[in-house]
N, C-alpha and C positions, 0 to 999 in steps of 0.2 A: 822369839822368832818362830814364824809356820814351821810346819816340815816339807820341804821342801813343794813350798807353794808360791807363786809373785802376783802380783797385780793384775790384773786381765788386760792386754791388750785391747785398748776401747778401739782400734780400728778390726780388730778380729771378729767384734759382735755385728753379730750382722741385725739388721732392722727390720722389724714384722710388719709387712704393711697394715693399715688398719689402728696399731698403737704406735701413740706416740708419750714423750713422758719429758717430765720437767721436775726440777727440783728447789729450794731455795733454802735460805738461812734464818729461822724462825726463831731463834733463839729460844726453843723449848727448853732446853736443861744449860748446856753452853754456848757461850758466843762465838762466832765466826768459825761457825762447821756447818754444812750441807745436814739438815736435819728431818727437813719434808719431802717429799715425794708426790705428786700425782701423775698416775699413768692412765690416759685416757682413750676412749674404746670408740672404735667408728659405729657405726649403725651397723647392724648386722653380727659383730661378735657377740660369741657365748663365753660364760666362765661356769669352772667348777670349783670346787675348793673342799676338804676334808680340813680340819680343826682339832686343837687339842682335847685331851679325855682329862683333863684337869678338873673337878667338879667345882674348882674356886677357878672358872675361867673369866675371863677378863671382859670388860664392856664392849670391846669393840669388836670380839667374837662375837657375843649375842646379837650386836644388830647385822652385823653380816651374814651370819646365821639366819637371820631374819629376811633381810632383804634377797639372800636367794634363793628365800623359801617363798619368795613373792612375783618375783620376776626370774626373767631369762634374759631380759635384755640391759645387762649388766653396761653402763657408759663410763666408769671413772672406778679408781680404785685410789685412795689416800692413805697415807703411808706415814707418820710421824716416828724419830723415836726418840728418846732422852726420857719417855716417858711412858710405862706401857697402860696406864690407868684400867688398871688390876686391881680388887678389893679397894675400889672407892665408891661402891653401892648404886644408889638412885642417881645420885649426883654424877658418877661417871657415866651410867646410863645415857644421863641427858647430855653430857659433854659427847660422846661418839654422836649421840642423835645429832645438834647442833653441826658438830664440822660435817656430815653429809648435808645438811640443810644449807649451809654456807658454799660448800661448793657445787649443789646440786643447781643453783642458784645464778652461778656465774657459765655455770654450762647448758643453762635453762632447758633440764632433766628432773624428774623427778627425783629425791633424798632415797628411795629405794632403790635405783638404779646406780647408786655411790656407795663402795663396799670401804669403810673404815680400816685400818690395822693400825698397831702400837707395841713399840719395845720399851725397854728400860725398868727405871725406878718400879716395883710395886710398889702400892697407897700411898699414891702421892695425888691428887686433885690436877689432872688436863690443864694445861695453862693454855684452853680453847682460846682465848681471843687472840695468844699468838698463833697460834694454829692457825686460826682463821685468815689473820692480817699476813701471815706469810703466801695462803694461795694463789694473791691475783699474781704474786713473783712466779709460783712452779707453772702457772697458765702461760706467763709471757716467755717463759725458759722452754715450753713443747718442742718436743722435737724429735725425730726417728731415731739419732743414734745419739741418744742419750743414757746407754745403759751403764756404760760403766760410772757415770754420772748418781744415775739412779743404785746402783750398789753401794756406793760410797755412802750414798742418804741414809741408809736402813741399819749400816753400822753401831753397836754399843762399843763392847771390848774385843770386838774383831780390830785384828792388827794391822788386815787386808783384806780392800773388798774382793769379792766372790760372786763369777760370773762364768756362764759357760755358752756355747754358739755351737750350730752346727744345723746342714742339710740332709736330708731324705728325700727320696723318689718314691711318689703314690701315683700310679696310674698314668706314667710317663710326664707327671710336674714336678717341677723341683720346687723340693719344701723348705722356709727356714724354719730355725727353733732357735730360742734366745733366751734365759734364765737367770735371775739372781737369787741369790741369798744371804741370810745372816746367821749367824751363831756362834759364838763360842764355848759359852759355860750356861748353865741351865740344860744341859743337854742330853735326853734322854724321851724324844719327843713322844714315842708311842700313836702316834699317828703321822706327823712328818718333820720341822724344823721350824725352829723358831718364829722364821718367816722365810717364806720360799715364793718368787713368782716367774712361773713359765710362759711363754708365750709362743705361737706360730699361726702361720697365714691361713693352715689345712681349714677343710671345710668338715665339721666331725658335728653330728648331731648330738643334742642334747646329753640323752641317756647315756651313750658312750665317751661323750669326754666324762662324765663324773666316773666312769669306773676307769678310765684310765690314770685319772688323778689319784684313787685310791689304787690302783694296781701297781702305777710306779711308787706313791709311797712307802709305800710297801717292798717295795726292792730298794730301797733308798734311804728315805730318812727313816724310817719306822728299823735301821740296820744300822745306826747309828748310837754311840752314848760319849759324853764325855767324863758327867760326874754320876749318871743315873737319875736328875731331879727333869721332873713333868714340867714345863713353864707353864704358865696363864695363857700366854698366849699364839700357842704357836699354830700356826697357817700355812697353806701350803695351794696355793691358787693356777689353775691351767686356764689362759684362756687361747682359743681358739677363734685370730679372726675374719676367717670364711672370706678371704681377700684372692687366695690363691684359682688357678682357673683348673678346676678338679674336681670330679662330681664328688657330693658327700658321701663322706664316712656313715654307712649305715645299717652294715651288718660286724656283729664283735666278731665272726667267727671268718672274717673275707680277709686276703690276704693285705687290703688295703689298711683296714683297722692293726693287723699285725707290725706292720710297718711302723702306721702311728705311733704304736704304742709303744716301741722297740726303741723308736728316737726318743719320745717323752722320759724311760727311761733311764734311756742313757745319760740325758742333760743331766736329770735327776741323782742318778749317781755320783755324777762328776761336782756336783753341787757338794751333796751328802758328805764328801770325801773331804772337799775343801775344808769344810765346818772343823769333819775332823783334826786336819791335816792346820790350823788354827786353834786348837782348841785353849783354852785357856791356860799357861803355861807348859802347854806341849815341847817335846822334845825329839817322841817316838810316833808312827803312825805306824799303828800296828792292826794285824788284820785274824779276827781269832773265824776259824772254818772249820765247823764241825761236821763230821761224814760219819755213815754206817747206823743213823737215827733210823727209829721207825716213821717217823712223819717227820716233814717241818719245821713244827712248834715244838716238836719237842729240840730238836737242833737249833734252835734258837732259844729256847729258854737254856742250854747251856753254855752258849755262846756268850749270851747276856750275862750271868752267872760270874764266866770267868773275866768278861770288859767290863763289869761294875766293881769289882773283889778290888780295895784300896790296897788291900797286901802285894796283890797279883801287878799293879801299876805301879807302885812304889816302886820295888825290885825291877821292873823296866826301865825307870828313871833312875835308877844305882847298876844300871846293866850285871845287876847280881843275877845270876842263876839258879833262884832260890823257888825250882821251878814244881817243888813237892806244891806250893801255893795253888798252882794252877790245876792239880788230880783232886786237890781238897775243894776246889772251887765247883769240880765237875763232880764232886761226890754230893754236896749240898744243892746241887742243883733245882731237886725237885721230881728226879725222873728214880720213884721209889722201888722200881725192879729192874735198875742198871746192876749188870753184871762187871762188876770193878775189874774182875779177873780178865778178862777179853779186852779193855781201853787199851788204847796205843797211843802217845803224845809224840809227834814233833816241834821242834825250834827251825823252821825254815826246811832245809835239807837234815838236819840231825833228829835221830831217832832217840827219845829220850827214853820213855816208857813202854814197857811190852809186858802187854798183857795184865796191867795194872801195879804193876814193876818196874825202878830203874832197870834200864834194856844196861845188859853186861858188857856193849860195847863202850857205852856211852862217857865221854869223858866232860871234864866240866869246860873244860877250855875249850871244848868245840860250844860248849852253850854259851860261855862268854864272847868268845868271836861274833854268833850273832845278835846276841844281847849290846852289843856296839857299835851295831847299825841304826839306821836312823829310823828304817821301815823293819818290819819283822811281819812272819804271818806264824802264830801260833794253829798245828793244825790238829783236831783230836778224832780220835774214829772209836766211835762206840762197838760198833760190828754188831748190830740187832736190826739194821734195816741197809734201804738203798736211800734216803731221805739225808737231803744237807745242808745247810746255811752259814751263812757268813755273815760274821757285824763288824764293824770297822772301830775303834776307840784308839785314846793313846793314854799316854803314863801321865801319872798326876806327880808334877814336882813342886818344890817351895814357893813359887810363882804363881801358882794357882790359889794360895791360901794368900798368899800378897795380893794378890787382885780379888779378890772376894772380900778379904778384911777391909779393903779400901773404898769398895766399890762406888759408894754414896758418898762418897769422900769431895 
């Protein structure tokens, strides 16, 4: 079961002008489940997209990588999954080229202007012709407020789709914004989530929607892990389309772009969270926040550290307070002139470690109380900077090795 996460209210998401989307049952992997996706772009929208750092990334990265590295007038995005046709070489090559050629076709658009994605199975061969034969269904399904529709599509071993909504004001317009995602296991995107796609009406020029895709990922999914593993394919797509009546977004540093990008992130968070808050036999969302780094990256390569450590999760999921795990995890971190003597560790409100010491106040049965909560935020302060970050993870339980042993099952 999530932690305390439900279904999105499909009357909550509000609908972008400009995209509209449709889904159908292709029987890629199983029968009778919502398995495709195309969400389609009027004239005039932009997308951006940052991609996984996987070097064994998937085929239908490379051609989307391609295609918008060709164009800017992005009209359709297709979505399969059951199948993420990952290390299937030339031949999967040619299967992503095909399905944009198939539905470039019926949208009579150029195969460049159609951005492929793919979950599931790695090396397994695209069973393109269903692919294909399920289109002219997601064409005739179009429609504005088919998001939570469209969430449901993109699902593997999510147990719940994942979708989020919401307005902002630029220059006296009201903006929507509207988002899904997928994820549960494979989770450790380093650039954003397995598959993520945001959308809003705003009018945002080129250059700056791409760095807003990577600045929110960056607050977002790139703050995220469930087990630590990189996928093939993970995506994370902003389109923007230029429907709403608002002059363009066209300076990064104007308070209009700030605005944008505040909403962009915030979807993205609430996305980021979800995945967590589902993650593969999840039980705890827990939230690790390191303070008092000298930079950043350094507060996040400790953070990481301790949300990847299977000792550090395990004892989450036994609400053991076996919390010496979590100073060892900050000790190996990587940051080779941390002063151990100055650390300080919290459990929530309890002060466990001081000064790189169990603190003498500390009793166990106050770390067990919050260790029996469903959320926790572990929080640690280095004391060698003002720099801080937060990554979000949960506990890895028996459940998690049941759905992974089974997975292809």
């Amino acid at each position: 079961m999530p932690v305390n996460l439900s279904a999105p209210d499909p009357q909550a998401l509000h609908p972008i002008a400009g995209v509209t989307l449709g889904t159908a049952q292709a029987g890629i992997r199983k029968p009778g489940r919502k398995d495709l996706l195309v969400i389609r772009l009027d004239d005039g929208a932009r997308a951006a997209a940052v991609f996984t750092q996987n070097r064994f990334c998937a085929a239908p990265v490379i051609v989307a990588r391609e295609h918008l590295a060709s164009t800017s007038a992005v009209r359709a995005l297709v979505v399969n999954t059951g199948n993420a046709n990952a290390g299937t070489g030339g031949p999967g090559l040619a299967a992503a080229r095909a399905t944009c050629d198939a539905l470039a076709k019926l949208l009579e658009c150029s195969p460049a202007q159609v951005l492929p994605f793919s979950t599931g199975v790695i090396m397994e061969p695209l069973p393109v012709d269903r692919v294909t034969a399920g289109l002219p269904q997601c064409l005739r399904n179009l429609g504005p407020n088919a998001w939570a529709d469209a969430a449901e599509a993109i699902m593997t071993t999510d147990t719940v789709p994942k979708a989020a909504s919401g307005r902002f004001r630029v220059g006296g317009a009201d903006i929507g914004i509207t988002g899904i995602a997928k994820g549960a296991g494979m989770i450790r995107p380093n650039m954003a989530t397995m598959l993520g796609f945001v959308a809003t009406d705003a009018r945002v020029a080129g250059p700056l929607l791409q760095q807003a895709v990577r600045e929110a990922a960056g607050r977002s999914f790139n703050c995220i892990t469930v087990d630590g593993d990189t996928s093939t394919n993970d995506s994370f797509v902003l389109i923007a389309s230029g429907r709403a009546r608002m002059p363009e977004i066209a300076d990064a540093k104007s308070a209009e772009y700030a605005a944008f990008r505040n909403a962009v992130i915030d979807i993205s968070e609430r996305l980021a969270q979800a995945i967590i808050r589902d993650g593969e036999g999840a039980t705890k969302f827990i939230t690790v926040r390191v303070e008092g780094g000298r930079d950043e990256s350094e507060c996040r390569q400790v953070a990481y550290a301790v949300a990847h450590s299977p000792l550090v999760k395990t004892a989450f999921f036994a609400s053991d307070p076996n919390l010496g795990r979590i100073l060892a995890a900050v000790g190996y971190a990587g940051v080779t002139d941390l002063d151990v003597g100055k650390v300080d560790l919290y459990l929530d409100d309890v002060l466990v470690a001081k000064g790189g010491g169990r603190h003498a106040g500390y009793e166990e049965a106050d770390g067990q109380r919050v260790m029996k909560q469903s959320e926790i935020t572990v929080r640690i302060v280095l004391a060698r900077g003002d720099a801080g970050a937060s990554v979000w993870t949960c506990d890895l339980s028996h459940d998690y090795v049941s759905i992974n042993a089974d997975y292809r099952s």
